[in-house]
N, C-alpha and C positions, 0 to 999 in steps of 0.2 A: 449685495443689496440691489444693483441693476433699477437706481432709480433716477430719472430723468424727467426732468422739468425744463420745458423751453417757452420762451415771452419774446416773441420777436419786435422789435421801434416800427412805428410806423416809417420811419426815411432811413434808420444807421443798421448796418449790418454787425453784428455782434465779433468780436476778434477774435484772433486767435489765441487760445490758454492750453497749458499744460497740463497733463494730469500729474497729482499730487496720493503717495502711498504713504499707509501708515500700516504696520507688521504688529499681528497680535499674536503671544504665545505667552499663554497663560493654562494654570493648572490649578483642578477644584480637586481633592480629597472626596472620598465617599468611603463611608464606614459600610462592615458589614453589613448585610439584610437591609441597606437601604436602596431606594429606586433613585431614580432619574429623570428628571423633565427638561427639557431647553425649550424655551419658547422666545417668540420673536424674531426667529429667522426668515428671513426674507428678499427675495430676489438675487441669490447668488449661486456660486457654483461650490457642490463640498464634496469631497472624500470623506465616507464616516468609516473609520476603519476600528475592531474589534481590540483589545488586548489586555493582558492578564494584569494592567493594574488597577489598584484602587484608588484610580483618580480620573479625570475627565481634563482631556488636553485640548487646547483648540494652536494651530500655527496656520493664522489667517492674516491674510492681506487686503486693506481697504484702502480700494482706488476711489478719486474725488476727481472732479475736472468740473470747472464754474469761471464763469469772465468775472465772478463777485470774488478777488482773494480774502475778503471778510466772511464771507460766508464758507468758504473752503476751511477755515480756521477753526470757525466756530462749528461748524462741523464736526472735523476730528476730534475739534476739545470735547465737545458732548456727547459724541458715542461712546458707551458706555457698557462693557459685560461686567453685569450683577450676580450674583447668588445670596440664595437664603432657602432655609429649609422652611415645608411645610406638611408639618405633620413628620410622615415616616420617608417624606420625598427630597431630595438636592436638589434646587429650582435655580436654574440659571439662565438667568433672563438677556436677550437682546435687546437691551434700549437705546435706538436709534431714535435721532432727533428730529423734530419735523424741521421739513427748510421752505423757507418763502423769503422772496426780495425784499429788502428793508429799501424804498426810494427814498430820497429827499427833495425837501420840495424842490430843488434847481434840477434834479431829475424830472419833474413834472412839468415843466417850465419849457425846458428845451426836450421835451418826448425823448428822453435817453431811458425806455422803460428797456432795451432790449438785455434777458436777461436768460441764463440757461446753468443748468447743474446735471450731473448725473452720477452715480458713487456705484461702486459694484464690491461684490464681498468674498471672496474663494479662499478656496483650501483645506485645509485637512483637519477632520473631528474624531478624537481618540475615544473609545469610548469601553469601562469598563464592563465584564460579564453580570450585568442588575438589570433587572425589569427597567426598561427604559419607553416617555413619550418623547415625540417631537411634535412641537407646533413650527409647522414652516411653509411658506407663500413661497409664488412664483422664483422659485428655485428647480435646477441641477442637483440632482441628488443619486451620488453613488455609492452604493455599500454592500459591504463583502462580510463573509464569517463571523456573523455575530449570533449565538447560539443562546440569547435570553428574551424573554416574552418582550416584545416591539408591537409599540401602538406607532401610529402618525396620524396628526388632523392638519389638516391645510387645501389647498387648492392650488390650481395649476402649477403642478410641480410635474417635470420629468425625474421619476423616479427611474433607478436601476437596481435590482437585488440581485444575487449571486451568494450561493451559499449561507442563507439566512433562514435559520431553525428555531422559529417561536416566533414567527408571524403570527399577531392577534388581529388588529383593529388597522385599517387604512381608510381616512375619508382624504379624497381629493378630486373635488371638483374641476372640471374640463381640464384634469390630468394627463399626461400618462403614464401606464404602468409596464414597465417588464421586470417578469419575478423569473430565474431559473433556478436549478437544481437547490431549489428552499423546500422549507417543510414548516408548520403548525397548525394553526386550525382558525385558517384566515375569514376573516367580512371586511370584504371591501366595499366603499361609494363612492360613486363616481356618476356626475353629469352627462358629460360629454368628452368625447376624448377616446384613448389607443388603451385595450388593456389586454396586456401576451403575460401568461403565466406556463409555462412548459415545467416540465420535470418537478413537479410539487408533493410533497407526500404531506395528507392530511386531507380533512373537511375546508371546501373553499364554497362560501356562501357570498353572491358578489349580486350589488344590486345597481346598476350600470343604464343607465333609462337613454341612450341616445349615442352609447360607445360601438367603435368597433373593438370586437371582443376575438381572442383567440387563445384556448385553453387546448393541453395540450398532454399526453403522460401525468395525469391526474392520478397517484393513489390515496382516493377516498373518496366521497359522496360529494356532490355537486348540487349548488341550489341557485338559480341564478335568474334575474328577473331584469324586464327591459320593457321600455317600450318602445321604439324604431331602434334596431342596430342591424349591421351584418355580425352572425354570428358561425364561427367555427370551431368545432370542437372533436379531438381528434384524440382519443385514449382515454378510457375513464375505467379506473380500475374499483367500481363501484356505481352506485345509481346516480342519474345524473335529473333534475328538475327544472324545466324553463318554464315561467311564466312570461310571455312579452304581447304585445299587440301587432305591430306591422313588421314585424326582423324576416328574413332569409336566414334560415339555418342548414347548416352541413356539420352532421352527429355522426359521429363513425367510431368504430373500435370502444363499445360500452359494456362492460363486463353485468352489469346489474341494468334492473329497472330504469327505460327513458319517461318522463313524465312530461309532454308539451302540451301548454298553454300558448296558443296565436291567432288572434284574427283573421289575419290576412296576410299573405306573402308565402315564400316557396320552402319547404320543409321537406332536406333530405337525410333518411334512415338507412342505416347499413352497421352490417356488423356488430347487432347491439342486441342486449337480450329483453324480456314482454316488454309492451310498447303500450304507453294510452296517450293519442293525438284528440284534441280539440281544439279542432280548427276548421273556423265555419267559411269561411273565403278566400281556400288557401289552396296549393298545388302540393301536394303530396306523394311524396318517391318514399319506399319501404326496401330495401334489399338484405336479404341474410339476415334480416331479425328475428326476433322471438321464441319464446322457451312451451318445447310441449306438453311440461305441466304446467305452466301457467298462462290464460289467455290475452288476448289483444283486444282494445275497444280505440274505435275510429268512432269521431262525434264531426260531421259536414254539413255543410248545406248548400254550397254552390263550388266546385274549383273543378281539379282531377286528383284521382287516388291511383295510384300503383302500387299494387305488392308483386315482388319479385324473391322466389328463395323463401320465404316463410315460415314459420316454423309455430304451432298452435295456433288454438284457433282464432278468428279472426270475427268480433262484433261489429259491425258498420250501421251506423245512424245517420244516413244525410239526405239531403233533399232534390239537389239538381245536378249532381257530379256526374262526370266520367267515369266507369270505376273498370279498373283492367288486372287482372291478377293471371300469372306463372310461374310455375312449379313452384304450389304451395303446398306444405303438408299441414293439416287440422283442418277441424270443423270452417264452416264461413255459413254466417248469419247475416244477412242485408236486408235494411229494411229502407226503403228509396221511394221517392214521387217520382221523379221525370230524369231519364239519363240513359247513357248506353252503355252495359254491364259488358264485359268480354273476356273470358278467361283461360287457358290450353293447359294441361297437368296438372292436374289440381286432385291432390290425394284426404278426400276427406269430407264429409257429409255437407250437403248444401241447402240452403234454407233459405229464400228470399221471398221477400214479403215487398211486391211492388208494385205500381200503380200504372205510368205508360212510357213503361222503360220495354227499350230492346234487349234484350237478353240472348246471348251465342257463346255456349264452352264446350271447349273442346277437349278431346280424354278426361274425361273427369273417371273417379276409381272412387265409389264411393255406398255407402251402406241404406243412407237415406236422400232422398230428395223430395223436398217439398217447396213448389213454386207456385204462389198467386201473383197472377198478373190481372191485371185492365184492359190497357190494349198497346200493344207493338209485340214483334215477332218473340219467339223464344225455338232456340232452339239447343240441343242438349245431346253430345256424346260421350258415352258410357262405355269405359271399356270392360267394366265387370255389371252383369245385372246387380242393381241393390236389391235389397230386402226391404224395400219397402217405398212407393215413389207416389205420389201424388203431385200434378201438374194442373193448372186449373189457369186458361185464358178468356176473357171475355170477349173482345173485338178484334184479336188475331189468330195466326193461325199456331200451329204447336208440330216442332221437327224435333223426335228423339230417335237416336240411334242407338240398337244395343250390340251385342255379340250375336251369332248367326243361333246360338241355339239358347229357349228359355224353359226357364224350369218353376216359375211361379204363376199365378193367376193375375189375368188384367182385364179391365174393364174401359172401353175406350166412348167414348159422346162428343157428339158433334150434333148442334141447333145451330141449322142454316148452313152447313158445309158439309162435307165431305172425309169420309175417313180411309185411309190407303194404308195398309200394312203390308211389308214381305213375307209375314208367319203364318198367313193361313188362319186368318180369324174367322169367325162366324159372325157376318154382320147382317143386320136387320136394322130395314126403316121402320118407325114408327111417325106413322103420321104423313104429314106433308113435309119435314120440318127434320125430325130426329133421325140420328142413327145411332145405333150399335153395336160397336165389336167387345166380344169377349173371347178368352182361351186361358182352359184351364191346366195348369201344368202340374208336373208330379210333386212339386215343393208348394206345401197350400199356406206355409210361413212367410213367401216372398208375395208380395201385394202389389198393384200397381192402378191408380186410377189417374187417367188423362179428358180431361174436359177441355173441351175448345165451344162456348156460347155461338159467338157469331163468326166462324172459321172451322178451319181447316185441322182435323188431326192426321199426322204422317209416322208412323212407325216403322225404320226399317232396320237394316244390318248395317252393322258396319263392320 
């Protein structure tokens, strides 16, 4: 029970008392096909251990310690374990008595108000193989091998599970929780507080708004929501779903679909299969993710993005980010305002649609490219000509590098700059203002047009 009430005198220090035990062992019957509830526990420490009868045992000991020995008395006498059924359930209730100082007036008189109590509750709860709840507060709570559907409602309790298969329902409030090698198809709630789930088979749906969270050898689907926590997540032998607003996350080892919802804070991806991040003000790491039939969508608006390892293609929607990718295999589509793009082996068609971003990648191996810019650099190595490229800057200049020999048609324009090629084009001013290079090669399939407005175009070997 761990409950403690102290009333200090204003002038006398309260004396010294002993504590006072009373030993519960007692046994409830339960008939077939019926469930289980205990409620009223609270504030103690229990063993809830599993076994093959059809009864419900508790061998508990309740310690007292009070400078009132009336109230130590009165105490003991009124605590009280009840049952009675309700419905199709065996309800066995903890009624603990409420305790307050009884003064007399010659107490008031000479300020002899000093007064204190505390009572605690432990030991061991049998319990048989039936649907069972528990209603239980600021308790210790350990339990092993129990292999029937288990609810619990309560709050700040340390829990421990171990070997428990029909995990349903957990609500506990600035709890904490460690679940190992259990399995069912848990929803937990929790405020605030520690929650480690390792070695779990099943659906775990945990809605955790301020915990530290660490999940762990998950087999099944994960759905999990928060709004500030550190969260880590490390084995998911299926798809895994965060919704939170300001957490740090580290997702690793995801066999299925990752699904993040966050505002803001740092989100690291690895080893996981397609991927959809939304996260407008956040720092994003991507390694060894994503599936080649299925694509990826990034939704930003201000942080850094990295993809490293990649695998499909790659959607990006942001606004003012960093964005850096290597050695990714699939498409990448970026659509961006203002940031500095950067990328080295990159196997797969590239398409950016952006406004006055820098733009610089390197080896790229790829079929199409199509880039509109505004204004900051771009510049582009290719180590296969594509079939098809279209590059288009307005206020900077444009550096593509291809392979030493081409075999399709290009058309190069430059207003107000200058065009420099190593292939031997045929260029012409027009005006005061224009120029143009063209060459046409023996593959009339491969296409290629480079516009630089107010800049420079550079085409050379690489």
């Amino acid at each position: 029970m761990k409950k403690l009430i102290l009333i200090v005198s204003l002038f006398l220090a309260g004396s010294l008392f002993a504590e006072k035990i009373k030993e519960f062992k007692q046994n409830y019957p339960v008939d077939k096909g019926q469930k289980v509830r205990i409620e009223g526990l609270s504030g103690g420490s229990f063993d809830i251990v599993a076994w093959d009868k059809d009864e419900v045992a508790f061998e508990l000991a309740l310690s007292v310690k009070s400078n009132k020995k009336k109230i130590e008395k009165e105490y003991f006498d009124e605590f009280k374990i009840k049952t009675e059924m309700v419905g199709n359930e065996r309800v066995i209730i903890f009624d603990e008595p409420s305790v307050s100082p009884d003064y007399s007036f010659w107490d008031i008189i000479t300020l002899s108000l000093n007064f204190s109590f505390s009572s605690d509750l432990k030991g061991k709860i049998y319990l048989p193989a039936r649907s069972t709840t528990l209603r239980i507060a600021y308790s210790d709570i350990n339990m092993h091998g129990f292999n029937s559907p288990l609810r619990i409602i309560g709050k700040s309790n340390k829990i421990w599970f171990e070997q428990i298969n029909g995990i349903e329902e957990i609500s506990n409030d600035y709890g904490e929780f460690n679940i190992r090698n259990s399995a069912g198809n848990l929803k937990l709630e929790n405020k605030s507080g520690k929650v480690n789930i390792i070695d779990f088979t099943g659906n775990v749906t945990l809605d955790a708004k301020y915990a530290e969270i660490k999940l762990g050898r998950i087999k099944g689907n994960c759905i999990l929501k928060s709004q500030s926590a550190g969260i880590t997540i490390d084995g998911i032998e299926g798809d895994l779903s965060v919704e939170s607003k300001y957490s740090n996350l580290q997702i690793r080892a995801i066999t299925g679909k990752v699904d993040v919802e966050n505002q803001s804070g740092d989100i690291s991806i690895s080893e996981a299969g397609p991927f959809t991040i939304d996260a407008p003000y956040s720092t994003i790491s991507v390694t060894g993710a994503g599936s080649e039939k299925i694509g990826n969508k990034i939704t930003s608006k201000s942080g850094k993005l990295r993809f490293r390892d990649t695998k499909g293609a790659l959607m990006i929607r942001d606004g003012y980010s960093g964005i850096s990718f290597s050695e990714t295999s699939g498409d990448i589509n970026i659509s961006t305002t203002s940031g500095t793009i950067d990328g080295d082996r990159i196997n797969g068609n590239f398409i950016a649609d952006i406004k006055y971003s820098t733009l610089e990648i390197e080896r790229l191996t790829a079929d199409e490219i199509n880039i509109v810019n505004q204004s900051g650099k771009i510049l582009i190595k290719a180590l296969k000509e594509p079939q098809k490229t279209l590059i288009k800057n307005r206020y900077a200049d444009i550096y593509y590098y291809l392979p030493d020999e081409l075999k399709g048609d290009y058309k190069l324009y430059s207003t107000y700059g200058k065009i420099v090629t190593d292939f031997g084009f045929d260029t012409k001013v027009l005006g005061e203002s224009t120029a143009i290079s063209t060459f046409s090669g023996i593959k009339r399939d491969i296409t290629a047009e480079i516009e630089a407005l107010n800049g420079n175009v550079y085409l050379r070997k690489f």
